[in-house]
C-alpha positions as CSV (number, residue, x, y, z in Angstrom):
1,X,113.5,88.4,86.2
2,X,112.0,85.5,87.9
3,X,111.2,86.1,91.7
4,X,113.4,84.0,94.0
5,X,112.7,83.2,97.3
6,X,114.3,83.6,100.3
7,X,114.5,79.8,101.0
8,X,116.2,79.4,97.5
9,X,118.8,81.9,97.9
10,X,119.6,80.9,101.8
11,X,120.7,77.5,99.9
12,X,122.1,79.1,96.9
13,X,124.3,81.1,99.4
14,X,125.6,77.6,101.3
15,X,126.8,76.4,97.8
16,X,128.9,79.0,96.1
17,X,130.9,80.7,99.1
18,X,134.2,80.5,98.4
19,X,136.8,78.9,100.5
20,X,138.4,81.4,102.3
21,X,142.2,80.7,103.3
22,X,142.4,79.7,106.8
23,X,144.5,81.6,109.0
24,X,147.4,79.4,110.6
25,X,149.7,81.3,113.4
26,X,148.1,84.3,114.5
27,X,146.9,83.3,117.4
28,X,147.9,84.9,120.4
29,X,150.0,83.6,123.2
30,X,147.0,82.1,125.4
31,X,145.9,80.4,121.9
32,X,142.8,82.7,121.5
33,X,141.9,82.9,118.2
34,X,143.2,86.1,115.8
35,X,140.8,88.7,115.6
36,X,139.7,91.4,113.4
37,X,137.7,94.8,114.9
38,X,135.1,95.3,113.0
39,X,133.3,99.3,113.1
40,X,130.0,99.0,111.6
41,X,127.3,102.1,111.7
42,X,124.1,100.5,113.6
43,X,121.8,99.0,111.5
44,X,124.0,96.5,110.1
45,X,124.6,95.1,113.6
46,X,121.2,96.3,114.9
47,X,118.9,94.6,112.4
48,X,120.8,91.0,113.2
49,X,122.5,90.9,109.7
50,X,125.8,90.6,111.0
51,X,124.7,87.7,113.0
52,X,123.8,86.1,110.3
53,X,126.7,86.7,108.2
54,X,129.7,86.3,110.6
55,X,129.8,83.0,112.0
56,X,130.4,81.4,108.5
57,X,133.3,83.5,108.2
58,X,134.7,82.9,111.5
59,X,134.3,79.2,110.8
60,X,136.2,78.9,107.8
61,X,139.2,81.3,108.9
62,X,139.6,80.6,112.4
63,X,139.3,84.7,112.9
64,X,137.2,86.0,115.6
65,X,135.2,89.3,114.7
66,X,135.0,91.4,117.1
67,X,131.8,93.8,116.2
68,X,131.7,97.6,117.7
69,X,128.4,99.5,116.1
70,X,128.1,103.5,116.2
71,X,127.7,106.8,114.2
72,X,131.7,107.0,115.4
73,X,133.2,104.5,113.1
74,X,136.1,106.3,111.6
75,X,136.4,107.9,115.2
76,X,137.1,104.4,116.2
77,X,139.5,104.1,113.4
78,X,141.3,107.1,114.0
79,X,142.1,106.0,117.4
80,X,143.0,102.7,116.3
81,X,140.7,100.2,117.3
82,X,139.4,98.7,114.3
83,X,140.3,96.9,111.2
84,X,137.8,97.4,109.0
85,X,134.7,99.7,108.3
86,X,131.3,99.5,106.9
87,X,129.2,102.9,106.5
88,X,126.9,104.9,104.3
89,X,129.4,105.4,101.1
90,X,128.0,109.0,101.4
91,X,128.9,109.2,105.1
92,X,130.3,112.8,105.9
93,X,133.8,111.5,106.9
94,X,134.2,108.8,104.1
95,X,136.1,111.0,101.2
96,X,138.3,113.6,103.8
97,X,139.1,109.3,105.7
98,X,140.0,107.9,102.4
99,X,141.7,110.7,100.3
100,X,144.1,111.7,103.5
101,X,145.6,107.6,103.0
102,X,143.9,106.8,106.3
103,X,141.9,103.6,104.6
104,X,141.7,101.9,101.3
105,X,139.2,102.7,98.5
106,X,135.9,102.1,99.7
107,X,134.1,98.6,98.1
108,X,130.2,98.5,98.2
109,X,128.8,95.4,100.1
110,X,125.2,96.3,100.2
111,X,122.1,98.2,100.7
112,X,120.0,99.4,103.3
113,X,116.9,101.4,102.5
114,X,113.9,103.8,103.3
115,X,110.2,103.6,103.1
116,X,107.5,105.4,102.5
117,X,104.8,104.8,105.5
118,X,101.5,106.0,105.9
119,X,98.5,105.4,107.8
120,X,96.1,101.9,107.4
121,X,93.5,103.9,105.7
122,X,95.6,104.7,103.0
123,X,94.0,107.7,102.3
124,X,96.4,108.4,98.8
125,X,95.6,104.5,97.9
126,X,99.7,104.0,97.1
127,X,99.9,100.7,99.5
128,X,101.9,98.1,97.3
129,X,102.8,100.0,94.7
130,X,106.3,99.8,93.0
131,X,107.0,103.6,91.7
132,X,107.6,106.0,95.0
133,X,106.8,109.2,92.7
134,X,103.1,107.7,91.0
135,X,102.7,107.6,95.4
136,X,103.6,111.2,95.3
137,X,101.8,112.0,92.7
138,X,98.7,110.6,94.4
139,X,99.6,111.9,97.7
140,X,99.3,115.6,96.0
141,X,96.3,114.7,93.9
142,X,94.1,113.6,96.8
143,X,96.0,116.7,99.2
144,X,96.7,113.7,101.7
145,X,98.6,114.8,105.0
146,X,102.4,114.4,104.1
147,X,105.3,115.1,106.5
148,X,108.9,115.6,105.0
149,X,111.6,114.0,107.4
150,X,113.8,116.9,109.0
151,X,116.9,114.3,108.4
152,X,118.4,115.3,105.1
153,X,118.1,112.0,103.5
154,X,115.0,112.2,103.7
155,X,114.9,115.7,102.6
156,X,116.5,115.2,100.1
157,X,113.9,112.1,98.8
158,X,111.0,113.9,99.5
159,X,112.7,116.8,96.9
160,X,113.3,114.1,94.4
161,X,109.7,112.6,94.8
162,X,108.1,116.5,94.9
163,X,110.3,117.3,91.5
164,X,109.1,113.9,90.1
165,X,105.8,114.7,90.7
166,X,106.2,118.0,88.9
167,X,107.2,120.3,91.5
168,X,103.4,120.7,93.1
169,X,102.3,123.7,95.1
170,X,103.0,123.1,98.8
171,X,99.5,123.3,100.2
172,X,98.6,123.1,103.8
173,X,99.0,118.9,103.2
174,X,102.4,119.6,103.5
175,X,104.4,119.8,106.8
176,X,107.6,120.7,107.3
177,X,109.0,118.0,109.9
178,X,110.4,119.8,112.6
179,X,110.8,116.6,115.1
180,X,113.1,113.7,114.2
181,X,113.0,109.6,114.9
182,X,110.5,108.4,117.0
183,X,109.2,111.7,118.1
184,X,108.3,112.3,113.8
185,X,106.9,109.0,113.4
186,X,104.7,110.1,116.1
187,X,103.9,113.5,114.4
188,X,103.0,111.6,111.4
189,X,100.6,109.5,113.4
190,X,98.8,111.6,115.7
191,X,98.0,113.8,112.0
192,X,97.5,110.9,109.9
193,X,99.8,111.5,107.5
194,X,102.5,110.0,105.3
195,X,106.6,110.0,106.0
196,X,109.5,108.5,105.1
197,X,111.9,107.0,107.3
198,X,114.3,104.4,107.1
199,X,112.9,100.4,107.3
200,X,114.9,99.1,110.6
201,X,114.2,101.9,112.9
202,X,111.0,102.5,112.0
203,X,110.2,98.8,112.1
204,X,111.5,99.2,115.8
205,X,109.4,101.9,116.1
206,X,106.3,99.9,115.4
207,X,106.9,97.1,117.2
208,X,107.6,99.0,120.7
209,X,104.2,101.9,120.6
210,X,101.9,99.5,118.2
211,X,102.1,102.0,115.6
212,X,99.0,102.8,113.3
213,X,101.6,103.7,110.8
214,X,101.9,101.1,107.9
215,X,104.9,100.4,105.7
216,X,103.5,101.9,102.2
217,X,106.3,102.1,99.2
218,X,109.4,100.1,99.7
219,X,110.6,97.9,96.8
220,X,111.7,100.7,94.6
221,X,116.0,101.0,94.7
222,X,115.3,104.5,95.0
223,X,114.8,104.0,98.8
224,X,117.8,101.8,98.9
225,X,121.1,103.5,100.1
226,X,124.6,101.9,99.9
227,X,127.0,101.0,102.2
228,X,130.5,100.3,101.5
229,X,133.7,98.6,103.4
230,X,137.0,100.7,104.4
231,X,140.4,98.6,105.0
232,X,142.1,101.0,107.6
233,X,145.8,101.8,106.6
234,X,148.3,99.8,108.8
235,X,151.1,102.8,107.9
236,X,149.0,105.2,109.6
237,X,147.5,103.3,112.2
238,X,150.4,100.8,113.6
239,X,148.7,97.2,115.0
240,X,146.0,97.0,112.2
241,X,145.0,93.4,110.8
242,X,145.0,93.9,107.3
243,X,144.9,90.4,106.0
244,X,142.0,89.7,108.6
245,X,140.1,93.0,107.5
246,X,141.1,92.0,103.7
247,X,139.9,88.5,104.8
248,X,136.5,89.6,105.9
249,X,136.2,92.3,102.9
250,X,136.5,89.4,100.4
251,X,134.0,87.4,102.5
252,X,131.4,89.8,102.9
253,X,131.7,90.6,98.9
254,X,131.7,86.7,97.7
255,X,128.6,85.5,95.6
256,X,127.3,83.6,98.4
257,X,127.4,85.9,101.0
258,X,126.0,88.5,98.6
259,X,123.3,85.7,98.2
260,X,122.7,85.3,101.7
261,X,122.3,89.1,102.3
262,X,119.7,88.6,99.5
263,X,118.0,86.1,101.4
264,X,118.2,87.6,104.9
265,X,114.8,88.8,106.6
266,X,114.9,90.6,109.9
267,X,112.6,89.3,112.5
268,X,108.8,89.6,112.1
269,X,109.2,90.5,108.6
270,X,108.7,89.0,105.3
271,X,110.5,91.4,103.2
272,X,113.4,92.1,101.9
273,X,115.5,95.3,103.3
274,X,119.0,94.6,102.6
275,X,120.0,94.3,99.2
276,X,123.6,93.0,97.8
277,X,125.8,95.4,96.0
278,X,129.2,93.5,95.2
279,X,128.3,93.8,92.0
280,X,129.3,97.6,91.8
281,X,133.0,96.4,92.2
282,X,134.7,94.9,89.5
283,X,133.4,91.4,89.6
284,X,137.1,90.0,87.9
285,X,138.5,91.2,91.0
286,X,136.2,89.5,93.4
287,X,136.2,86.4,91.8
288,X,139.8,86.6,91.3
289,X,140.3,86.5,87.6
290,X,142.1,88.4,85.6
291,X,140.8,91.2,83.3
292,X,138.1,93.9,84.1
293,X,134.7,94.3,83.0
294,X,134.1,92.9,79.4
295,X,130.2,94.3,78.5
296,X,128.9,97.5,78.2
């Protein structure tokens, strides 16, 4: 598939977003316009996605979103104060939230990812390239310094890179991480080694200690974990908005602000790191047509 760039889809984005209907009497009694509580885990809000994202919305419905970001979401929802959620679909609370009729079935919106870093020398030689086990692979071969995050996702990457690479001996090059966020990324430097971690906070990382560590592997959907939205249940938790937070699901999930997820870039970089996923709904549904899926 040709490559498009980020320019092209920012544009593509302005020209197929749906109108949204536009909310007419929900205002309160000082006129302020209605609002829907957002509860959005941190990178979302953190890497400035959100920012980008939510003032169309808020322009064509007249709602007002009001953003709180934290590990805590369904706490938050569970004490009624929000509307609507995006987390990790694989976030401990998600199935015991949704299958005890607390929030809707949860919709994938999109993608946030890891990468594999590594020092400038590139010791392995796996800068650039596409396939995150051939880096493993090469990591082993040349018995390069490699940490394994102590976080389990990724733990649980570096096991599927290790079995990819046909379960290798674990030699001295490989370290156990025992430290986790900025204090592993440091580890990892000081040693010289390789790591994964995931691309906003270690991009933060970089910036604020001028970081020897380089991003390596990253364009691989491997790396890329998905996030999904949660419409809280107004019979369980009295004074939710559900046709905002239904509102702003439908938004967030339209072609053209899948696009402009697509097209976002987080400052200082020119990569992509978030990656639409409204696709993994049924697209009939999204684009309001009847029928389902029609292909194999």
């Amino acid at each position: 598939m040709p490559c498009i760039s980020a320019r092209a889809l920012a544009c593509l984005a302005l020209s197929v977003i749906p109108a949204l209907p536009v909310v007419g009497g929900a205002a309160d009694a000082e006129g302020a316009p209605p609002v829907v509580r957002l509860a959005v885990v941190n990178a979302p809000q953190q890497s400035g996605l959100l920012a980008s994202l939510l003032p169309e919305f808020e322009k064509q419905t007249g709602y007002r979103v009001e953003v709180y970001s934290g590990n805590d979401v369904y706490d938050q929802a569970e004490q009624g104060q929000a509307d609507l959620l995006i987390s990790h679909y694989g976030k401990a609370p998600v199935e015991q939230f949704v299958a005890s009729g607390n929030g809707a079935f949860p919709r994938p919106v999109f993608s946030n990812q890891s990468v594999l870093v590594g020092p400038r020398n590139d010791p392995a030689k796996i800068r650039g390239l596409t396939d995150p086990v051939e880096a493993m692979r090469r990591i082993v071969a040349t018995r390069s310094p490699y940490v394994a995050p102590s976080y389990p996702v990724g733990r649980y990457l570096s096991e599927l890179l290790l079995a990819g690479a046909g379960h290798p001996e674990r030699g001295a090059w490989y370290v156990e991480g025992r430290q986790s966020k900025g204090r592993a990324m440091k580890f990892a430097e000081d040693t010289g080694a390789y790591t994964l971690w995931g691309s906003f906070p270690f991009e933060r990382y970089r910036r604020r200690n001028d970081s020897r560590l380089e991003v390596m592997v990253w364009q691989t959907p491997l790396f890329q974990r998905l996030m999904a939205t949660i419409v809280v249940n107004a019979e369980k938790y009295p004074g939710v908005n559900t046709a905002g937070a239904r509102a702003l699901e439908a938004y967030l999930l339209s072609p053209g602000t899948q696009a402009s997820i697509a097209a976002f870039r987080e400052d200082g970089l020119d990569r992509q790191t978030w990656w639409p996923a409204g696709l993994d709904n049924n697209p009939a549904q999204i684009l309001g047509l009847a029928g389902d899926e029609d292909e194999e």
